[in-house]
N, C-alpha and C positions, 0 to 999 in steps of 0.2 A: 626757347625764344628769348631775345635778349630784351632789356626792359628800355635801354636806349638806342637809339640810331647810332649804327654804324659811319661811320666818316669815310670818304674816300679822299686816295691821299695825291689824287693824279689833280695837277693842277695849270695842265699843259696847255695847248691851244684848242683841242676840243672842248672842255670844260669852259674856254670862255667864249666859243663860239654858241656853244649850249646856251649859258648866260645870257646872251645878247637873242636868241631864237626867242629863250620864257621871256623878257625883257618884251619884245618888242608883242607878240603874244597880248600880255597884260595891259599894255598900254593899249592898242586894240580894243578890247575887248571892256578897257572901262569908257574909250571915246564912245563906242557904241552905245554905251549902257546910258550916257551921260545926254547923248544925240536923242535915242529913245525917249529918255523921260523928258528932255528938254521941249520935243517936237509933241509929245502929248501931253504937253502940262496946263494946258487950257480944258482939255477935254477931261484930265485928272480931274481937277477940281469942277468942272461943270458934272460929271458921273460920279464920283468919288465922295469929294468933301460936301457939294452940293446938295446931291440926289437925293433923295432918302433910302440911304440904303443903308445894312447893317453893320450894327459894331464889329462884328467878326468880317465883314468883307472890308472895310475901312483898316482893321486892323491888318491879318492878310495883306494886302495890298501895301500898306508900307512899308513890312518889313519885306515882303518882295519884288517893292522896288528899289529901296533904298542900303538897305543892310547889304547886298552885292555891292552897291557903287562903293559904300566906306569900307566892304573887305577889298574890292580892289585897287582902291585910291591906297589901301595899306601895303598891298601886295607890291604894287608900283614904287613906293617906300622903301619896301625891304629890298629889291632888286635895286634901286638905287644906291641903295646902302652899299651892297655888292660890290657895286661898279665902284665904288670910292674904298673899295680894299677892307672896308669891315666885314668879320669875322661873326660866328657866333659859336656858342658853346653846343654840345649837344640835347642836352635840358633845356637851350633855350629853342633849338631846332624843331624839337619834338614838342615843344609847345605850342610853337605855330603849327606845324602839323596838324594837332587838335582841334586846336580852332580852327585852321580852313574845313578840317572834315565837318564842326559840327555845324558851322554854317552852312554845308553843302547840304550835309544829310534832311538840316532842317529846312531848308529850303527844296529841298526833294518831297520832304514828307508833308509841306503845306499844299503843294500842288496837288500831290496824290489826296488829300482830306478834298478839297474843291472838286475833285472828278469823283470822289464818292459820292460825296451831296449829289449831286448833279443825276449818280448814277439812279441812287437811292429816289429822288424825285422823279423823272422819267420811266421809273416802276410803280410811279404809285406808291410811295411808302411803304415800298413793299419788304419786310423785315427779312427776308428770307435773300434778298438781293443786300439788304444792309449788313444784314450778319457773315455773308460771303464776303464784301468789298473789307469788311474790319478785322476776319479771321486773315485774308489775305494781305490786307495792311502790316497786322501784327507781325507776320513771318516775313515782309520782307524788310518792314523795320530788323527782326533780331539778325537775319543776313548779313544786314547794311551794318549794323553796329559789329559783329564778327568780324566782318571783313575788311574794315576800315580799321579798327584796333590791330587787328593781326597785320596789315599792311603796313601800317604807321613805324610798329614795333619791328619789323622788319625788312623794313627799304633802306638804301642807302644813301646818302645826302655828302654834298659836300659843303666845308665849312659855311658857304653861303646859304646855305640850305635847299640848295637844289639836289632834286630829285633825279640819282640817275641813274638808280635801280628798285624795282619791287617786286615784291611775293606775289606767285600766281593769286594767291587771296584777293587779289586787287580787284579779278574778276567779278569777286560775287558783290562789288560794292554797285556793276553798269551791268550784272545783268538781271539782277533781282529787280530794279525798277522798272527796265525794259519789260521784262516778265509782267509783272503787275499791271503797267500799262496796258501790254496786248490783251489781258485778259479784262480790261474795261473800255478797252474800244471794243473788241468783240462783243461784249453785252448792250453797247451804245448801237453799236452797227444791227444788231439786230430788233433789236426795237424802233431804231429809226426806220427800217426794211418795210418793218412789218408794220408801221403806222402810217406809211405811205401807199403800201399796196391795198392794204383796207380803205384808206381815203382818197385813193390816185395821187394827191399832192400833202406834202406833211406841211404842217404850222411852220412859222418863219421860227419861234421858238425851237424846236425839233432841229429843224435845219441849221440853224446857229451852233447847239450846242453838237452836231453831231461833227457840222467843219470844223470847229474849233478842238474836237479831241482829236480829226483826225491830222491838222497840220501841227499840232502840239504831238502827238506820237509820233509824224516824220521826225520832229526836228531832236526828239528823244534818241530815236532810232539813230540820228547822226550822231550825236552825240557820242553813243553809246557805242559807236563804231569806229568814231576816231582815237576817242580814249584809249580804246581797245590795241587801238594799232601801235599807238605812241607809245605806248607801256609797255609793249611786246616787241613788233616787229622793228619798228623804229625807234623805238624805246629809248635802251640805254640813256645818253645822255639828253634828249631831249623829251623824257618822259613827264615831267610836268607840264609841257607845253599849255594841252590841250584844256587845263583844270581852270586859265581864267574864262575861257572862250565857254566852256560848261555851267559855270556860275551864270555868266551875260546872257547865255541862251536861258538856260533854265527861270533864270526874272522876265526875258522877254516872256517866256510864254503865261507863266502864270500870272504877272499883271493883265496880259491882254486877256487871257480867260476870263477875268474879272470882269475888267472894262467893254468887251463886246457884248458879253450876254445884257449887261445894266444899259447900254447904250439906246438903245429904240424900245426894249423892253417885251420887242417879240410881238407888237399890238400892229393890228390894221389901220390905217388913217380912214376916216371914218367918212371923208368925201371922197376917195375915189377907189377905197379899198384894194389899197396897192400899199407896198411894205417896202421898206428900204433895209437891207444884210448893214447889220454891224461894220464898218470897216476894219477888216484886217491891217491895214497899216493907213497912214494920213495919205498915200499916194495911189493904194490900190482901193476905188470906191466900187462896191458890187452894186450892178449892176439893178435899177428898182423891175420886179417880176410882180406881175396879176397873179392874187392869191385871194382861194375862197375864205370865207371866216371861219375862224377858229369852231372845234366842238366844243361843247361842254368839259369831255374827258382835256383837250388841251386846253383850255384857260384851266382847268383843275390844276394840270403841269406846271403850267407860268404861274399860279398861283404859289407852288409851293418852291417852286426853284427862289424865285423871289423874296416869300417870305420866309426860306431857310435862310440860316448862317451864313 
């Protein structure tokens, strides 16, 4: 395996049709990002800086909203650069390289630490569920790091440093998290199951955190499917495309995991005990539902989801 990117030496009109797809791609992908935080940034700081919430969700939460927008606002840069005929060396290629992976990776692997918690809380503290979601962590940590080095080290880029071939390796960077994910929405999905058919209706808490994993693994699952494709089947020269739009998505979701759950707090209002769902976006408001009061065993829940990290 070589220790630097390969160069490809075609420099024809595909290659800057390519250019101009990632280009436009990026720019995409950071308005969105930009639109997002712009249109929740009242409610940021009313749940976030405001709220009483914790160091680690405060922390969390910035660097997954912010550290995407300044890797893409760089990204945007470097494609610009492009477009005005600069060049880069192969060390400087594979530098960027690096750093887009470790900001992916580590924005992959905040998300998945928030869906442990979460997991780990709706068991009850249950250590046996904690030591699964951390053994399971671990290993798809060392995948993602495998597969992302081997990838890096063997794709090939052109001077601009587009991306317009990779190692099957690439694979194990979108399906180890995929993986991971299904097997914590599958322990969410059954616990929410099984805490609604005991009570006929589950907590608004329950209910919050079970929507929230499951349109968070849709939009993984997309993810993980476009990538998939661009890399492969439609690959070749448009195989970076899909890497800003995965960044953007992946902050949307794990901002708004944060921000839904803190948002109403999962409590009954106390005059007409009726509950209001977190909103999924400032445009889609769910709908207020009659809901009995919480048991004991669920405010134990909202207890700890809250007082965790």
């Amino acid at each position: 395996m070589s220790n630097k990117l390969l160069f490809s030496l075609d420099h024809g009109a595909p290659i800057r049709e390519a250019e101009l797809a990632v280009s436009r791609a990026s720019v995409a992908a950071l308005a969105f990002s930009l639109w997002d935080a712009l249109i929740y940034l009242s409610a940021e700081i009313e749940i976030i800086w405001s709220g009483k919430t914790s160091l680690w969700v405060r922390l969390t939460y910035a660097y997954m909203r912010y550290v995407p927008v300044l890797t893409l606002a760089a990204l945007v840069s470097i494609i610009t650069s492009v477009s005005s005929k600069v060049k880069f060396t192969p060390i400087e290629c594979q530098t960027w390289q690096i750093f887009q992976a470790v900001v992916m990776l580590s924005l992959m692997w905040v998300v998945d630490a928030i869906l442990i918690i979460r997991l780990y809380a709706l068991y009850r503290r249950s250590k046996l569920i904690l030591w699964m979601g951390i053994v399971v962590f671990v290993l798809e940590m060392s995948i993602l790091i495998y597969g992302s080095t081997a990838t890096i080290m063997g794709m090939i880029v052109t001077p601009g440093c587009l991306v317009v071939w990779a190692p099957p390796t690439f694979w194990a960077c979108w399906i180890s998290p995929l993986s991971f994910q299904t097997i914590i929405i599958v322990f969410m999905a059954i616990n929410f199951f099984r805490t609604t058919t005991r009570q006929r209706r589950g907590h608004v808490l329950l209910r919050t955190v079970f929507r929230d994993g499951s349109w968070a693994y849709v939009l993984i699952f997309f993810i993980t499917i476009s990538s998939s494709f661009f890399y492969s089947g439609a690959g070749g020269r448009v195989a970076g495309t899909p890497y800003a739009w995965a960044m953007a998505l992946y902050s949307f979701a794990g901002c708004h995991l944060q921000m839904n759950l803190h948002k109403n707090g999962g409590k009954n209002d106390p005059e007409d005990n009726e509950v209001v769902y977190p909103p999924l976006t400032s445009l889609i408001e769910m709908s207020v539902l009659e809901e009995q009061p919480p048991s004991r065993s669920q405010e134990a829940v909202a207890s700890m989801l809250y007082g965790l990290p």
